[in-house]
C-alpha positions in Angstrom: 1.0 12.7 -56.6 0.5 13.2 -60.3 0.0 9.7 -62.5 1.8 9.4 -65.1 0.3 6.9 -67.4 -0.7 8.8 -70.8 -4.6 8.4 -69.4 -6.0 12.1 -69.2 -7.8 12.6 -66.2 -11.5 12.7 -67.9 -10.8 8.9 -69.1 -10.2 8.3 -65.4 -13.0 10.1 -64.1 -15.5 8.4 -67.0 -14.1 4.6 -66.0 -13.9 5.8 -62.1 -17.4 6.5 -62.6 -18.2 2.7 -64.2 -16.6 1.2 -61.5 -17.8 2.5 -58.8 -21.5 1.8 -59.7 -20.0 -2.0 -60.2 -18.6 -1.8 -56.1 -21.8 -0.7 -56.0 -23.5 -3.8 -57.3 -20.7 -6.0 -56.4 -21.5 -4.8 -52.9 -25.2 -5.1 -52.7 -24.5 -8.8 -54.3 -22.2 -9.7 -51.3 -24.3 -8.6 -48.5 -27.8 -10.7 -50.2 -25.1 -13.8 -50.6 -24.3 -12.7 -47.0 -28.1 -13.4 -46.2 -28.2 -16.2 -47.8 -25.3 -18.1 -46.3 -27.0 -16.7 -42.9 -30.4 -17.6 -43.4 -31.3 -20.4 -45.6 -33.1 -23.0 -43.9 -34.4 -26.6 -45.7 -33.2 -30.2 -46.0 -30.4 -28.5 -48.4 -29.4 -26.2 -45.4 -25.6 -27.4 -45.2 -24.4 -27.5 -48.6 -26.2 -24.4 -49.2 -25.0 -23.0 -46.0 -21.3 -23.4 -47.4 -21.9 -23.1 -51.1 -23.0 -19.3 -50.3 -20.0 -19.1 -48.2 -18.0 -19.9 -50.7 -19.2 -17.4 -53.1 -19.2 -14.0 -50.9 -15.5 -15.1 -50.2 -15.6 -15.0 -53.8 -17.4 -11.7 -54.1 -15.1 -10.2 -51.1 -12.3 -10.7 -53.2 -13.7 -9.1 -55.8 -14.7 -6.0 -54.3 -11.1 -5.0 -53.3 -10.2 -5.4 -56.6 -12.9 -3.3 -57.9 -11.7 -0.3 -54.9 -8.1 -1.1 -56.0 -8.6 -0.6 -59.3 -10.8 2.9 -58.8 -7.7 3.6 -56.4 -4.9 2.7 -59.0 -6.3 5.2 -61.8 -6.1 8.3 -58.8 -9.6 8.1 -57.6 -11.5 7.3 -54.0 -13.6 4.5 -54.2 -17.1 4.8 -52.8 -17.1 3.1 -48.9 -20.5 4.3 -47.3 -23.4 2.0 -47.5 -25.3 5.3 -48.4 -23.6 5.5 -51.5 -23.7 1.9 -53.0 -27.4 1.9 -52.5 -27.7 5.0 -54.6 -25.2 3.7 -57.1 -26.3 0.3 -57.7 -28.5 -1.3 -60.1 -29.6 -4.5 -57.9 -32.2 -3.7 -55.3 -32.7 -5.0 -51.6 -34.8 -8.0 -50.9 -37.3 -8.7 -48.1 -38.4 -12.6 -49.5 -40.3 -14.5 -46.8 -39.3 -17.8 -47.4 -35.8 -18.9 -46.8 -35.6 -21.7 -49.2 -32.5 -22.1 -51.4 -34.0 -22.3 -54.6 -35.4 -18.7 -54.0 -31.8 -17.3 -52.6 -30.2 -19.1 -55.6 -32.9 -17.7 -58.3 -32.1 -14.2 -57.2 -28.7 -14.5 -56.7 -28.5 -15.5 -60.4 -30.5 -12.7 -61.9 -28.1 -10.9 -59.7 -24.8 -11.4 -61.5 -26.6 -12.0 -64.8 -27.0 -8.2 -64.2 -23.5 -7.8 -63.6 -22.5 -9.1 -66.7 -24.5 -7.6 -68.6 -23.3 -4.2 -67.7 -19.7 -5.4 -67.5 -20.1 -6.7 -71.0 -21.6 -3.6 -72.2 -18.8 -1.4 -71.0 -16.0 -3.5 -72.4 -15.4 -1.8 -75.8 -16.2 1.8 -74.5 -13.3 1.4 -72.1 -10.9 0.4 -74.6 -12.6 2.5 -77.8 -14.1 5.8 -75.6 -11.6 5.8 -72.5 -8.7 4.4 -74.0 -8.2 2.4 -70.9 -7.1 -1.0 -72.6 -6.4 -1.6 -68.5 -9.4 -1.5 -67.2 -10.9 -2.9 -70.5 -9.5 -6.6 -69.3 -9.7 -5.9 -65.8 -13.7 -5.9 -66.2 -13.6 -8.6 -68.7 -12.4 -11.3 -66.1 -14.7 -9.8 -63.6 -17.4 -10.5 -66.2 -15.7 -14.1 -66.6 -15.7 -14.7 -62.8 -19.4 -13.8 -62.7 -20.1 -16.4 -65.6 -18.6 -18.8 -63.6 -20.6 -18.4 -60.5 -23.8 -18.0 -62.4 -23.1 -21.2 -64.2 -22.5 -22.5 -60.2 -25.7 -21.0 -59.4 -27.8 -22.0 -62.3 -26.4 -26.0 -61.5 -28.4 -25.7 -58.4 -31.6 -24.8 -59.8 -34.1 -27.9 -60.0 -36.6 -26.4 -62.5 
């Protein structure tokens, strides 16, 4: 069905194109928070156990958004593994220790990534895309992120 929404179809491919490498990294972020939750071992092992839980509930949430919103503007969202490795920015790690303060470091230069690509594409979709939408919707991702950064960063002993 045709949308109607004054948005020509090469603004929607362009922030289509945007968000998908955010599933991407949104993705990629929940299944290392994922490994986390699973794996961290230490004196700390229960509150970390649960404060990683909390965020890839966190991070779950945001990546039906992130599909939703692809979806809403009339395109498919990625959903292969395949392709959110090959769209991401963040990379896979094999770390050999389990400790938190190494999951939470990472973690952290994780979603400092994400912001700063969300922030960089908050103007473009407003000024380029004309997509004033999509313009706020990735601003309160970018907020959210802050927050669990700042969660993240609280944890960190040196």
């Amino acid at each position: 069905m045709k949308i109607v929404t004054r948005m020509v179809e090469i603004n929607r491919q362009g922030v289509a194109k945007v968000l998908a490498k955010n599933l991407a990294d949104e993705t990629v972020l929940y299944i290392k928070t994922k490994k986390a939750h699973w794996h961290v071992e230490g004196d700390d092992f229960y509150d970390k156990h649960k404060f990683f839980e909390f965020q890839f509930k966190q991070l779950d949430e945001i990546m039906d958004s992130v599909a939703e919103r692809i979806r809403s503007i009339g395109h498919y969202a990625p959903a292969t593994l395949k392709s959110y490795l090959n769209l991401s920015h963040l990379t896979e790690s094999e770390s050999e220790r389990n400790d938190s303060q190494g999951f939470i470091k990472e973690l952290l230069a994780d979603h400092e990534r994400i912001i700063m690509d969300l922030r960089g594409h908050i103007k473009s979709f407003t000024d380029d895309f004309h997509d004033a939408g999509s313009s706020d919707f990735i601003t309160s991702l970018m907020i959210t992120h802050e927050k669990m950064a700042w969660f993240l960063r609280s944890h960190l002993t040196k």
